[in-house]
N, CA and C atoms of all chains as a GROMACS GRO file, in nm:
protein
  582
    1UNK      N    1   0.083  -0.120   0.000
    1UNK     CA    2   0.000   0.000   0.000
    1UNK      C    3   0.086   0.125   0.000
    2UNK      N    4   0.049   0.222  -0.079
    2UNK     CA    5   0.126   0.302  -0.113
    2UNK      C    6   0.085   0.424   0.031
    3UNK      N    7   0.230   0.533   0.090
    3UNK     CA    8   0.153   0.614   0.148
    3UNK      C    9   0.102   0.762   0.141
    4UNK      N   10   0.078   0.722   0.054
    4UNK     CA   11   0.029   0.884  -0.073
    4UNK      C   12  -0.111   0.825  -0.091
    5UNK      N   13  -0.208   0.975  -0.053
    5UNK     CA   14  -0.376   0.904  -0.114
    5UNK      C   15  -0.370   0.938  -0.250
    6UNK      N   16  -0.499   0.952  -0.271
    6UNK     CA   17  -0.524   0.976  -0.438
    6UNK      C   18  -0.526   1.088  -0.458
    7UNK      N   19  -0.573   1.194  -0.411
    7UNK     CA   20  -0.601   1.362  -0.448
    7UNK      C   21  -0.431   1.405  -0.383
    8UNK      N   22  -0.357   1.411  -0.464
    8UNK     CA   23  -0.214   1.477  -0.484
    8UNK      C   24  -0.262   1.651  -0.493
    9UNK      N   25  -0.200   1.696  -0.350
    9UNK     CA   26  -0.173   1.834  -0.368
    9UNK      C   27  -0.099   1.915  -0.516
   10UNK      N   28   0.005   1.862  -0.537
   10UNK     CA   29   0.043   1.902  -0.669
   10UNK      C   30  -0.025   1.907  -0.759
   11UNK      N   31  -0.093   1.768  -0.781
   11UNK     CA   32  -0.176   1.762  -0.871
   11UNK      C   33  -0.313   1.871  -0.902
   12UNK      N   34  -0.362   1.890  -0.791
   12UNK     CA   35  -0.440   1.963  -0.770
   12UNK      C   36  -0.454   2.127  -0.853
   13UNK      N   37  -0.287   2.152  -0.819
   13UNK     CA   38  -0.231   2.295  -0.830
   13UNK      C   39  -0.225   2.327  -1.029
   14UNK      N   40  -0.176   2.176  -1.013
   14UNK     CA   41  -0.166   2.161  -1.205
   14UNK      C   42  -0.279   2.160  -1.296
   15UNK      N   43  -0.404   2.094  -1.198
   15UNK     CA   44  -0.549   2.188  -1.238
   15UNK      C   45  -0.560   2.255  -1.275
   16UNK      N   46  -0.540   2.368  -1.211
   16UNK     CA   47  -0.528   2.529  -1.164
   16UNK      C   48  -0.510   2.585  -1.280
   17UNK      N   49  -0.409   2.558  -1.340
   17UNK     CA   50  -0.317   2.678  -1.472
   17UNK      C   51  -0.412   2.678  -1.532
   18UNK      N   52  -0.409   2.795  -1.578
   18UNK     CA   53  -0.493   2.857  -1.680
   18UNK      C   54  -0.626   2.930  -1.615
   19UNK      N   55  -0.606   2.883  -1.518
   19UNK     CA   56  -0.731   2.948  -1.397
   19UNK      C   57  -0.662   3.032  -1.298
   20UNK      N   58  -0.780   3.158  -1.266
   20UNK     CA   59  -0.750   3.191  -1.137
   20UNK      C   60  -0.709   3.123  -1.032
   21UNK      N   61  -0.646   3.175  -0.935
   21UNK     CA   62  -0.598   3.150  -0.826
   21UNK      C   63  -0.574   3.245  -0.724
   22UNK      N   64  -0.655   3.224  -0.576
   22UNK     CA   65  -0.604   3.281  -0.464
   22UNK      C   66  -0.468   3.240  -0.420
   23UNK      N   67  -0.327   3.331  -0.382
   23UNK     CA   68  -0.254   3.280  -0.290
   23UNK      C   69  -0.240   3.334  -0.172
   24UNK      N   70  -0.229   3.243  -0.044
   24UNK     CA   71  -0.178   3.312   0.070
   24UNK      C   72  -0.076   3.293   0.128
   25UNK      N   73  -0.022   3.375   0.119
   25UNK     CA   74   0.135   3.393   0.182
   25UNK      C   75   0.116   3.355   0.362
   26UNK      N   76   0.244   3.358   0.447
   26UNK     CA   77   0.265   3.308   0.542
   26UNK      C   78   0.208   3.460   0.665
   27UNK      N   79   0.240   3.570   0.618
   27UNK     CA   80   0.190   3.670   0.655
   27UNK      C   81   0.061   3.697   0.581
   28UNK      N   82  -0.012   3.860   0.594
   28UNK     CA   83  -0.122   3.879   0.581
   28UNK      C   84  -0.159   3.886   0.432
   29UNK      N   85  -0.095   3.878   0.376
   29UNK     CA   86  -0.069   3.923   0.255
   29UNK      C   87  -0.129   3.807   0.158
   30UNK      N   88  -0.220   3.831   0.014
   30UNK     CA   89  -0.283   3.720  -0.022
   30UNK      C   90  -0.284   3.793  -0.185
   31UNK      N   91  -0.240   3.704  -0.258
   31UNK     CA   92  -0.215   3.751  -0.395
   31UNK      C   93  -0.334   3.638  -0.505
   32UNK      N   94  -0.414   3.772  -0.614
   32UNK     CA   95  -0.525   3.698  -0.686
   32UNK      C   96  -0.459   3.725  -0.815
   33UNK      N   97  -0.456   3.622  -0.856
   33UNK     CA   98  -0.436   3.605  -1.038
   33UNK      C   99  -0.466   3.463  -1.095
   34UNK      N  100  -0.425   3.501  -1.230
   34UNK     CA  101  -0.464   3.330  -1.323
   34UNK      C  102  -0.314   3.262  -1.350
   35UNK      N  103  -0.317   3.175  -1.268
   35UNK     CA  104  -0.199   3.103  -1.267
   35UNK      C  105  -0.153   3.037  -1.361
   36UNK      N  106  -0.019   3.092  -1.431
   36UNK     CA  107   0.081   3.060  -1.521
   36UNK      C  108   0.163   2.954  -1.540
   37UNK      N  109   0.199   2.931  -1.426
   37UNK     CA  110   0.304   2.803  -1.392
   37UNK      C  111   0.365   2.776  -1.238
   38UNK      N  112   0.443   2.695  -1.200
   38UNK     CA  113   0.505   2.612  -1.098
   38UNK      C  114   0.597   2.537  -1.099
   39UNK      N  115   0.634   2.514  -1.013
   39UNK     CA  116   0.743   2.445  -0.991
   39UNK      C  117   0.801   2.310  -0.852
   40UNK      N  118   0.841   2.254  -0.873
   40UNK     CA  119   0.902   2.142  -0.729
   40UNK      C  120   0.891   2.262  -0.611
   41UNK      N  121   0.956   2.293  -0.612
   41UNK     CA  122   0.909   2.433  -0.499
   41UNK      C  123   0.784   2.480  -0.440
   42UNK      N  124   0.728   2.445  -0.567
   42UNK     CA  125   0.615   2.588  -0.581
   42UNK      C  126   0.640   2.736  -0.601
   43UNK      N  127   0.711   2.747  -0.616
   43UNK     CA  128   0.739   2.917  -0.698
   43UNK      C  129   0.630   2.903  -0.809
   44UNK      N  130   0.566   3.002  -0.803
   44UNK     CA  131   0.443   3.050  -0.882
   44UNK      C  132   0.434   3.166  -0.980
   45UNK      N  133   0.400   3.135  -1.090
   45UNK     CA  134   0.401   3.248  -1.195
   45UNK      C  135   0.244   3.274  -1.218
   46UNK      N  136   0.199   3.376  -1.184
   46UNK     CA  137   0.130   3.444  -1.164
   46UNK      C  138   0.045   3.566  -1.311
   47UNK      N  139  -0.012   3.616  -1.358
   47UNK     CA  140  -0.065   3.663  -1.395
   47UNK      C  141  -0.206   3.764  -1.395
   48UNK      N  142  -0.137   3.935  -1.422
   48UNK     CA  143  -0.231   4.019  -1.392
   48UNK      C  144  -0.284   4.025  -1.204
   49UNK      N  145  -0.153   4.042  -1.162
   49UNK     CA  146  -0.182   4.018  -1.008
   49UNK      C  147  -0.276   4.112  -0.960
   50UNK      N  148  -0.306   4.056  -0.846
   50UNK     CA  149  -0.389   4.188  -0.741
   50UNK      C  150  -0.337   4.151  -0.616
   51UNK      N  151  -0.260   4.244  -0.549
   51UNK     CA  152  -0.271   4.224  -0.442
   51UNK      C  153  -0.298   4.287  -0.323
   52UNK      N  154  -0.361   4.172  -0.212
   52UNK     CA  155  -0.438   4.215  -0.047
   52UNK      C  156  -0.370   4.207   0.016
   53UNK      N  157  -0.399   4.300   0.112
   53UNK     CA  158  -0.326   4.333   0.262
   53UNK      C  159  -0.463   4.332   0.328
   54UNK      N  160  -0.467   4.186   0.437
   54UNK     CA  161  -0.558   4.185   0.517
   54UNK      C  162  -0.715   4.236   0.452
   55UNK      N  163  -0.718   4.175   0.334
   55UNK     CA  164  -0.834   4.214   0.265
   55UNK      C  165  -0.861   4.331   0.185
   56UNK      N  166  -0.758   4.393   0.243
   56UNK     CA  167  -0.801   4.495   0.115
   56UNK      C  168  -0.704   4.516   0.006
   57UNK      N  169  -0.774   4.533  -0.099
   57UNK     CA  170  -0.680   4.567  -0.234
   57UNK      C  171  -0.538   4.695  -0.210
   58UNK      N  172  -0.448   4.653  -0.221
   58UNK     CA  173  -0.340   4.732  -0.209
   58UNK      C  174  -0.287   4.767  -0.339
   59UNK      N  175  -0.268   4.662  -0.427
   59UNK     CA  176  -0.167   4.689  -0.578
   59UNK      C  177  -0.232   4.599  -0.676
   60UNK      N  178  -0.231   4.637  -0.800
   60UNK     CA  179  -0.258   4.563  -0.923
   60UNK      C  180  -0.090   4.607  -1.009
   61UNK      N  181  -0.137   4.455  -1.066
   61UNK     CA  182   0.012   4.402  -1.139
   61UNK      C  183  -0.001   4.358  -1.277
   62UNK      N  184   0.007   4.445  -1.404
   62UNK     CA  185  -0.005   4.401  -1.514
   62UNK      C  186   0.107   4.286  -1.574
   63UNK      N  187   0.070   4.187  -1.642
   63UNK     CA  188   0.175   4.079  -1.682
   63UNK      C  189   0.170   4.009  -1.566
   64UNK      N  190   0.312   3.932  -1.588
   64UNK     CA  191   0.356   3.801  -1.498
   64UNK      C  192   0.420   3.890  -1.421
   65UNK      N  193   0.384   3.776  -1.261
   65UNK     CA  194   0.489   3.820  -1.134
   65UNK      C  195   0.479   3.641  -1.126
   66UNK      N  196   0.636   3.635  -1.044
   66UNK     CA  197   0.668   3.516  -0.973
   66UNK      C  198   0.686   3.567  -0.841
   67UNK      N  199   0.603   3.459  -0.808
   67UNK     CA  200   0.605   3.449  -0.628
   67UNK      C  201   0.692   3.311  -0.573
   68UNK      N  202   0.794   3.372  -0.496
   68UNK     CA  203   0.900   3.249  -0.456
   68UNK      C  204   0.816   3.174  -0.347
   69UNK      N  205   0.842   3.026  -0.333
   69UNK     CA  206   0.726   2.959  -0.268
   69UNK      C  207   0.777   2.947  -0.121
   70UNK      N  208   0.911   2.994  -0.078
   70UNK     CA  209   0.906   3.045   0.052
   70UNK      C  210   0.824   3.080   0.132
   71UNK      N  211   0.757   3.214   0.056
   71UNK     CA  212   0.659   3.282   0.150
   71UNK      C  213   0.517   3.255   0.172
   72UNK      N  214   0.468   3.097   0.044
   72UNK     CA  215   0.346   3.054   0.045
   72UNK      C  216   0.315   2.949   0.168
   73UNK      N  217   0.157   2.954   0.166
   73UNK     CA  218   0.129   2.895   0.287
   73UNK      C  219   0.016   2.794   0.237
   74UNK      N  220  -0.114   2.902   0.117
   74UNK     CA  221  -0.190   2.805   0.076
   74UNK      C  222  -0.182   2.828  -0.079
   75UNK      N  223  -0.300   2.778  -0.137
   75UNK     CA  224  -0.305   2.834  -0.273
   75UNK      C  225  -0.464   2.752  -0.306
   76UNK      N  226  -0.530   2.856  -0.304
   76UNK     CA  227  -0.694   2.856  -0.339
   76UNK      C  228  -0.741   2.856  -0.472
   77UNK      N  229  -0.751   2.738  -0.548
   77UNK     CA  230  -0.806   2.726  -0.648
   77UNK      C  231  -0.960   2.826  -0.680
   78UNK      N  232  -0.953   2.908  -0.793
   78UNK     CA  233  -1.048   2.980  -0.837
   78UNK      C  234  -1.075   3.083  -0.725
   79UNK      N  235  -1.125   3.045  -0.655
   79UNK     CA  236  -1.148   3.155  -0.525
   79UNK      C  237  -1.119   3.307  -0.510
   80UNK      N  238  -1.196   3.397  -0.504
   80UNK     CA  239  -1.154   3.555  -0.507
   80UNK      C  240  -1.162   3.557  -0.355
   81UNK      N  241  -1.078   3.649  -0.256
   81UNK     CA  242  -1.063   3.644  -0.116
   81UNK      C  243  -1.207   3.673  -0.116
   82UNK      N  244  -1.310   3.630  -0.060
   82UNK     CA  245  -1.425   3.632  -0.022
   82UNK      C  246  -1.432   3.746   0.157
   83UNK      N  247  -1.561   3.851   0.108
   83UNK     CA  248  -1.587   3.935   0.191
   83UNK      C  249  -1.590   3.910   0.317
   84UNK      N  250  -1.677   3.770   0.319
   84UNK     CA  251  -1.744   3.742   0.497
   84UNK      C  252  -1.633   3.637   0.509
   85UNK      N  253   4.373   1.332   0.506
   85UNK     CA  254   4.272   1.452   0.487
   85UNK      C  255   4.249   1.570   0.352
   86UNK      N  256   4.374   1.572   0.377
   86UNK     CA  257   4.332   1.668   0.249
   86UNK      C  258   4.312   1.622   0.093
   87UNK      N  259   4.413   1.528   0.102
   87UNK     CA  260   4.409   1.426  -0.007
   87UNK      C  261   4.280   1.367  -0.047
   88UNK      N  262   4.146   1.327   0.063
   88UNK     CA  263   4.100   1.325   0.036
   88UNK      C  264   3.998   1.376  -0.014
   89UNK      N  265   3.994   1.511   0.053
   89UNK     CA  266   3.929   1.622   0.010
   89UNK      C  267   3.947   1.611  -0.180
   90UNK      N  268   4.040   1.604  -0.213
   90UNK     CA  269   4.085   1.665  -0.388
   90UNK      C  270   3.985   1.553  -0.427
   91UNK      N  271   3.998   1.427  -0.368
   91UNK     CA  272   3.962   1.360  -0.505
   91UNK      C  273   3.854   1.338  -0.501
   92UNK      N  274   3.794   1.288  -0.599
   92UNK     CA  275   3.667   1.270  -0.630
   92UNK      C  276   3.614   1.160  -0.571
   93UNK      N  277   3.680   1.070  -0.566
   93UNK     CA  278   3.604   0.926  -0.511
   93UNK      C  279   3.514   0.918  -0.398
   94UNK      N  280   3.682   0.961  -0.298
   94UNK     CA  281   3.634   0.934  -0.137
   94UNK      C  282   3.541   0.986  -0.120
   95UNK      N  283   3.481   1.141  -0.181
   95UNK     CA  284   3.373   1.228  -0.124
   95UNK      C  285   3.265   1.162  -0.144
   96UNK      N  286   3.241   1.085  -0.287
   96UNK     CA  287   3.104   1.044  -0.318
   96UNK      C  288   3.084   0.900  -0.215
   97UNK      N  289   3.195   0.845  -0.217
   97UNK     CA  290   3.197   0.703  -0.047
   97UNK      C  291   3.127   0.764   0.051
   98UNK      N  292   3.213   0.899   0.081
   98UNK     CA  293   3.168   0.966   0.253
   98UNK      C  294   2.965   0.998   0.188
   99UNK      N  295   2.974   1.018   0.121
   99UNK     CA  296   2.777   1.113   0.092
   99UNK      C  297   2.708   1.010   0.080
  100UNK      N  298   2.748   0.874   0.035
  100UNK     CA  299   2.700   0.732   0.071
  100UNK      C  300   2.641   0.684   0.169
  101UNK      N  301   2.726   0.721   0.281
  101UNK     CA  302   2.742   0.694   0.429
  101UNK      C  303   2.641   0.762   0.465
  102UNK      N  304   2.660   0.879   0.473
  102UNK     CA  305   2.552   0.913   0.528
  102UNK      C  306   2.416   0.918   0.497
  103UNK      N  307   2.390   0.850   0.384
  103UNK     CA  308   2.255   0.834   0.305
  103UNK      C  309   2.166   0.692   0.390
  104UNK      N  310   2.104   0.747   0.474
  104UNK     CA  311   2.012   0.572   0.523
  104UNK      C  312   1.922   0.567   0.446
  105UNK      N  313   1.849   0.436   0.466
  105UNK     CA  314   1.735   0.452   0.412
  105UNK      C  315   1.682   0.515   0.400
  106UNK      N  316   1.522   0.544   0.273
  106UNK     CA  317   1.468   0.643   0.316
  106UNK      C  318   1.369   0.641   0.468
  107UNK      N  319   1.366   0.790   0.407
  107UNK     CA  320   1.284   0.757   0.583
  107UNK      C  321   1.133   0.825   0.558
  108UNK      N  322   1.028   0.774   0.625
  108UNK     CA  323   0.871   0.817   0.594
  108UNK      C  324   0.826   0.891   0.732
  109UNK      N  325   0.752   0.979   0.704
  109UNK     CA  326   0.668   1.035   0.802
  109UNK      C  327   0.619   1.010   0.913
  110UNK      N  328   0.645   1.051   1.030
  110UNK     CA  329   0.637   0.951   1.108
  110UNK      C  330   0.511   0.982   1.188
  111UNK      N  331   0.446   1.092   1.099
  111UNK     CA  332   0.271   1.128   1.109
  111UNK      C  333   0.190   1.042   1.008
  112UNK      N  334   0.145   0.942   1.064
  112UNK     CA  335   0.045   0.870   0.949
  112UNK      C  336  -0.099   0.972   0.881
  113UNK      N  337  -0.102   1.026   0.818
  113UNK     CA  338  -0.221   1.095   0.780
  113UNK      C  339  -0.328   1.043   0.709
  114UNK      N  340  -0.290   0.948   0.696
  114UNK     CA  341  -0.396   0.853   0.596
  114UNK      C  342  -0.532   0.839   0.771
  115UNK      N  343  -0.469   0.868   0.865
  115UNK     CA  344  -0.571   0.849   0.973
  115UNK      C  345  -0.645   0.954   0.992
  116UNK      N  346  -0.579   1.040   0.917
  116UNK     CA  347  -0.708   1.197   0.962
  116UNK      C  348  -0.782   1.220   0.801
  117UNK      N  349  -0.759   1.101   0.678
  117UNK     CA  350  -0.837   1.139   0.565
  117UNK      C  351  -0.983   1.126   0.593
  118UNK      N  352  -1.031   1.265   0.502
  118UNK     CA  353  -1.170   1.242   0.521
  118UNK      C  354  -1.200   1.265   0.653
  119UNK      N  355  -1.108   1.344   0.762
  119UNK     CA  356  -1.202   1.397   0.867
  119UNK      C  357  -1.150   1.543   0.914
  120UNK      N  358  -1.239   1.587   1.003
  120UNK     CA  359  -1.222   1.777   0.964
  120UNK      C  360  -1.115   1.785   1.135
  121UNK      N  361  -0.959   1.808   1.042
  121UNK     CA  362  -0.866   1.894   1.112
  121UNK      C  363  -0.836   2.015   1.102
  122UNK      N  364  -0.754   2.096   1.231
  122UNK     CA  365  -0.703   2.209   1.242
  122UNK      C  366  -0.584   2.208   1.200
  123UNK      N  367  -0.537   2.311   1.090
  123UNK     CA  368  -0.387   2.339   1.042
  123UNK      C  369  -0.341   2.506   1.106
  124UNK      N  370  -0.244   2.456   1.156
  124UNK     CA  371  -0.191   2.598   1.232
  124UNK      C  372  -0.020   2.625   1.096
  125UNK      N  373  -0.026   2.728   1.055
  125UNK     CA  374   0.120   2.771   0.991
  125UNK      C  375   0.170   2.856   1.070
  126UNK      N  376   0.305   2.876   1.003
  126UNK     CA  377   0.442   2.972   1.017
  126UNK      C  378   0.344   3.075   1.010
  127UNK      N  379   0.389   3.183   1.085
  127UNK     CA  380   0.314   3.286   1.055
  127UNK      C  381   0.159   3.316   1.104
  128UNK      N  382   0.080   3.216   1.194
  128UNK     CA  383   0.018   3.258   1.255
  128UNK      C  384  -0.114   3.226   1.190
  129UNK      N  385  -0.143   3.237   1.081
  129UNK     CA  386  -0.280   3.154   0.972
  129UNK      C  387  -0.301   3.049   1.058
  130UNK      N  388  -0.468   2.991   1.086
  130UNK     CA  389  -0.536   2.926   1.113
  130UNK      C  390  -0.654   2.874   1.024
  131UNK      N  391  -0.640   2.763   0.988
  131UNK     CA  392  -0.801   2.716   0.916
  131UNK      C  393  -0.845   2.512   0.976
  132UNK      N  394  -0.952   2.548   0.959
  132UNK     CA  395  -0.982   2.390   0.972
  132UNK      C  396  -1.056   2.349   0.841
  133UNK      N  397  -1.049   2.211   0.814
  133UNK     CA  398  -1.111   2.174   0.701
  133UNK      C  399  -1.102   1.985   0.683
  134UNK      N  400  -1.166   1.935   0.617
  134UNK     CA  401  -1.231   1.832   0.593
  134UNK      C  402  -1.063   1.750   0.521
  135UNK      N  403  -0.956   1.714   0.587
  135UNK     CA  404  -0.826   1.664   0.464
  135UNK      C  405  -0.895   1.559   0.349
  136UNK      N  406  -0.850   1.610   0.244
  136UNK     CA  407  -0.830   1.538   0.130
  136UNK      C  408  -0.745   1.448   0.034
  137UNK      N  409  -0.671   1.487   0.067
  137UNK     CA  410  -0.518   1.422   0.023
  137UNK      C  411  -0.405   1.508   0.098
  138UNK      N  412  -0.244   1.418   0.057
  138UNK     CA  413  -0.148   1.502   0.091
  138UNK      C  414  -0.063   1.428   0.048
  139UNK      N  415   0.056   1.435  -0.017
  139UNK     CA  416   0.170   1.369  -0.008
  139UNK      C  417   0.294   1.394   0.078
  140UNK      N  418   0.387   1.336   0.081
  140UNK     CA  419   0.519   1.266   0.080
  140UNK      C  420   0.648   1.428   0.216
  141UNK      N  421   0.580   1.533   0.089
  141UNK     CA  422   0.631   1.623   0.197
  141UNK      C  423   0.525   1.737   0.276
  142UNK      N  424   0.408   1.674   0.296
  142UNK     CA  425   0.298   1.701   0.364
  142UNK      C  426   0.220   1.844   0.322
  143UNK      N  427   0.263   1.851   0.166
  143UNK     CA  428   0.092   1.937   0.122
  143UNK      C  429   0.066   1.854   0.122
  144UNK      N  430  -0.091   1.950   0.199
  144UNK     CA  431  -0.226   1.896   0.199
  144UNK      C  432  -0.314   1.962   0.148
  145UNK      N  433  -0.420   1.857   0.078
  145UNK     CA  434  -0.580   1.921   0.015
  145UNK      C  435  -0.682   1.921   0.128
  146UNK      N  436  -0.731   2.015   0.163
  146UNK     CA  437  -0.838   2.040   0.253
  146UNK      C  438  -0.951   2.051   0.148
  147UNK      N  439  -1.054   2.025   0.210
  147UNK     CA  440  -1.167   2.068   0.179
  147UNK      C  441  -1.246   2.149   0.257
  148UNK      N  442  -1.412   2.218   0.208
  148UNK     CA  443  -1.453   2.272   0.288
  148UNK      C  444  -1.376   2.354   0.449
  149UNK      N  445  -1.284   2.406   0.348
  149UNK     CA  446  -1.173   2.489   0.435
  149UNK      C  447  -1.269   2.600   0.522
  150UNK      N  448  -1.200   2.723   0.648
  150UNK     CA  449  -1.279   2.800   0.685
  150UNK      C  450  -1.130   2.844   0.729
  151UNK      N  451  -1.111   2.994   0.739
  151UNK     CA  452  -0.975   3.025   0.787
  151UNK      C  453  -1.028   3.102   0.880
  152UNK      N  454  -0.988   3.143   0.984
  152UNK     CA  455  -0.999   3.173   1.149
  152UNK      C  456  -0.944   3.352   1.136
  153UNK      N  457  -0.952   3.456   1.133
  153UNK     CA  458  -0.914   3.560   1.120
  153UNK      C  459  -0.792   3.581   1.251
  154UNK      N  460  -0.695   3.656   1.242
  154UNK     CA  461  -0.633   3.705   1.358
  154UNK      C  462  -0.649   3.839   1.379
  155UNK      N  463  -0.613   3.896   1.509
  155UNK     CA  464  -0.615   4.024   1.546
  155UNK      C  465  -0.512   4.062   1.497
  156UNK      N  466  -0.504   4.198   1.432
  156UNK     CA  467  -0.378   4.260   1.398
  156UNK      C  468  -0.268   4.283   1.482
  157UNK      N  469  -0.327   4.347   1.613
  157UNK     CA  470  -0.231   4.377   1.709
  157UNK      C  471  -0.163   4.268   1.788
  158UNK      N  472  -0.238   4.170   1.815
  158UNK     CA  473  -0.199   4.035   1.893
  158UNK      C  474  -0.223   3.898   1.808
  159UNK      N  475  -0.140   3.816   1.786
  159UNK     CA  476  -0.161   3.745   1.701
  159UNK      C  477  -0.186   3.587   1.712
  160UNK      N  478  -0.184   3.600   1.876
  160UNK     CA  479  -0.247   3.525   1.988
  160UNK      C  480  -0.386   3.520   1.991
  161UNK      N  481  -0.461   3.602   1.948
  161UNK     CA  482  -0.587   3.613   1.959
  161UNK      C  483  -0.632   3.572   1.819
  162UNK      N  484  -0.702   3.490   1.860
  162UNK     CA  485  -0.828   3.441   1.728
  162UNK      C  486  -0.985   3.486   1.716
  163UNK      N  487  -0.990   3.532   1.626
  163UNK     CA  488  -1.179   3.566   1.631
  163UNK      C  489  -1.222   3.466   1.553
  164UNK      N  490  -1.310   3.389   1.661
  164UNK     CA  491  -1.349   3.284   1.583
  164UNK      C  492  -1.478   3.330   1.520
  165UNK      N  493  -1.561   3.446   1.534
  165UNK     CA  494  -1.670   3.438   1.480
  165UNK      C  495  -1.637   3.555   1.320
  166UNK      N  496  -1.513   3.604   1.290
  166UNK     CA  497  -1.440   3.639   1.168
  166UNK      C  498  -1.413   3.548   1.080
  167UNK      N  499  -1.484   3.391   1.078
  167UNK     CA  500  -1.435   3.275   0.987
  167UNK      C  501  -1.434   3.331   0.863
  168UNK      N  502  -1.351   3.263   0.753
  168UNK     CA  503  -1.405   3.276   0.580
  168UNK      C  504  -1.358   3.183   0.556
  169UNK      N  505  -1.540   3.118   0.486
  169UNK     CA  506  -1.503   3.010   0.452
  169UNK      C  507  -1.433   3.058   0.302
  170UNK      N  508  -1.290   2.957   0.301
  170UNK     CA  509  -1.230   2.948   0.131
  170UNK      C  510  -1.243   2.772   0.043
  171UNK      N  511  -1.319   2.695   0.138
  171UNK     CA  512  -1.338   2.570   0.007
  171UNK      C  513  -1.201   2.522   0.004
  172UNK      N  514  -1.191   2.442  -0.108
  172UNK     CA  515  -1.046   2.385  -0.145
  172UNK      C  516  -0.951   2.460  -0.139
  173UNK      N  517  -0.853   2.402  -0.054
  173UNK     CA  518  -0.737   2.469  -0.094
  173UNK      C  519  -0.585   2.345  -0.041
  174UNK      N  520  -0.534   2.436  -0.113
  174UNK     CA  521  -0.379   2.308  -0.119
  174UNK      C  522  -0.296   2.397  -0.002
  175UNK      N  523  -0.241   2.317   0.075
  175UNK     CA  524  -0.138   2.421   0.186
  175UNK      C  525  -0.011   2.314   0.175
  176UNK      N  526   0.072   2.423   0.174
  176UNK     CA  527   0.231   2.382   0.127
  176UNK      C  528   0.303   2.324   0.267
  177UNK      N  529   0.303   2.200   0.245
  177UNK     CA  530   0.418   2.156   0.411
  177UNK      C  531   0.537   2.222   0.449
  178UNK      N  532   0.538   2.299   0.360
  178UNK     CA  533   0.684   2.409   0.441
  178UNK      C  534   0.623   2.519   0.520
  179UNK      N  535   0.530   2.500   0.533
  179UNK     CA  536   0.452   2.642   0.624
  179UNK      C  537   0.350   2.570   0.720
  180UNK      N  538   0.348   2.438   0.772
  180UNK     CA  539   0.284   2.352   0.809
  180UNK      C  540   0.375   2.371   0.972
  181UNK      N  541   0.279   2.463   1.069
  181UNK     CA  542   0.349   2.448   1.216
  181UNK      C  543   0.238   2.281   1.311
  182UNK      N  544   0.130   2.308   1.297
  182UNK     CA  545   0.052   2.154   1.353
  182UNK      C  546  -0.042   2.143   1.300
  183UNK      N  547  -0.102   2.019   1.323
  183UNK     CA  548  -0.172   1.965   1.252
  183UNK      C  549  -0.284   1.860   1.346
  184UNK      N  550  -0.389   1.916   1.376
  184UNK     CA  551  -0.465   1.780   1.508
  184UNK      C  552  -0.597   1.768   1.462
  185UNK      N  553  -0.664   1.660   1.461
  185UNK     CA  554  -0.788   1.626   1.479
  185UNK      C  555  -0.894   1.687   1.525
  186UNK      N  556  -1.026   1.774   1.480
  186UNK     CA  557  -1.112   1.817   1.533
  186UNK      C  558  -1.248   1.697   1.612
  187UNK      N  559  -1.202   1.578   1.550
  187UNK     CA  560  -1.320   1.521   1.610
  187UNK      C  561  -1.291   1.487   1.752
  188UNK      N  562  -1.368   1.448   1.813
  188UNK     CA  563  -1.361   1.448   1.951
  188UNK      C  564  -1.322   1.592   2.044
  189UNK      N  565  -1.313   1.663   1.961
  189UNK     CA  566  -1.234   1.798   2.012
  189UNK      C  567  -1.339   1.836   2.084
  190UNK      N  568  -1.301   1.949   2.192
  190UNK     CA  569  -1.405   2.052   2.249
  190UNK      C  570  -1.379   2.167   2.285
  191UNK      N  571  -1.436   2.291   2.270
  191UNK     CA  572  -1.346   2.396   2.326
  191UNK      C  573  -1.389   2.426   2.499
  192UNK      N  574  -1.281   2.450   2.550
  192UNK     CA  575  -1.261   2.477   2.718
  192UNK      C  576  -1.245   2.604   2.716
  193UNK      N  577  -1.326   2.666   2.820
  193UNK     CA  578  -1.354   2.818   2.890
  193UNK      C  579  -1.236   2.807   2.942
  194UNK      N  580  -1.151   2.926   2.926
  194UNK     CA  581  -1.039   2.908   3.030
  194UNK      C  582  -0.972   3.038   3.062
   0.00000   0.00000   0.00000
């Protein structure tokens, strides 16, 4: 028996491309775009960013940003940071 | 010593040595699939959610996620009635501080 289930986090993430994506960093900080690419890491290439500080919109980011996967914590498929 | 330093051989012998088996997790998680735990990270983030999968270096797929808000000023303090729920989400085992079981859980006045 293998000790890996079936729904692979990675896998999951490789869904993702071409789709939005919430990320949340380890601090407050939570970055929305349509995810570009990845890596063994998780370093994330990103597209047309927006980014929150504790919910609120702080910066928009035309083109690609890479986010080094150091500072990631989750990564929310489709999801826009939701109000409530 | 130094001699062996130059050459090539001995070093790849010595990186041998210290290679054991591999070694596995010595958190079985296949025991919390399919039931709703608390993930605490680096940095102070709180959510609970339903695990779904995870591999090898412990991302995990939650489901029916809900993340716990913190106070800005104290980061000790949780408002639990600030939940948002976020649904699926993948959390990276490098930002993974604990990880426990909500069932049987209860919260204590204290």
């Amino acid at each position: 028996m293998s000790s890996v289930s079936e729904i692979l986090p990675l896998e999951v993430i490789d869904k993702t491309i071409g789709q939005e994506v919430t990320i949340l960093l380890k601090d407050y900080r939570e970055f929305f775009g349509t995810l570009v690419g990845f890596d063994d890491y998780v370093n994330v290439v990103i597209e047309n960013a927006v980014e929150y500080l504790e919910d609120q919109e702080i910066k928009r980011f035309q083109g690609k940003m890479l986010l080094t996967g150091n500072n990631i914590a989750m990564l929310i498929p489709g999801g826009k940071p939701a109000s409530n | 010593m130094s001699e062996a330093r130059q050459s090539q051989q001995p070093r790849q012998e010595q990186k041998k040595k210290f290679e054991g088996p591999k070694r596995e997790s010595i958190i079985n998680l296949a025991q919390y699939k399919d039931t709703e735990v608390r993930v605490k990270f680096i940095g102070g983030r709180l959510v609970t959610g339903i695990l779904k999968g995870y591999d090898e270096l412990m991302n995990l797929v939650l489901d029916e996620t809900v993340e716990y808000a913190r106070d800005p000023e104290d980061e000790t303090i949780i408002h639990k009635d600030q939940a948002k729920k976020i649904g699926l989400v993948v959390i990276r085992g490098t930002a993974l501080l604990s990880l426990c079981s909500l069932e049987g859980a209860e919260i204590i006045n204290t």
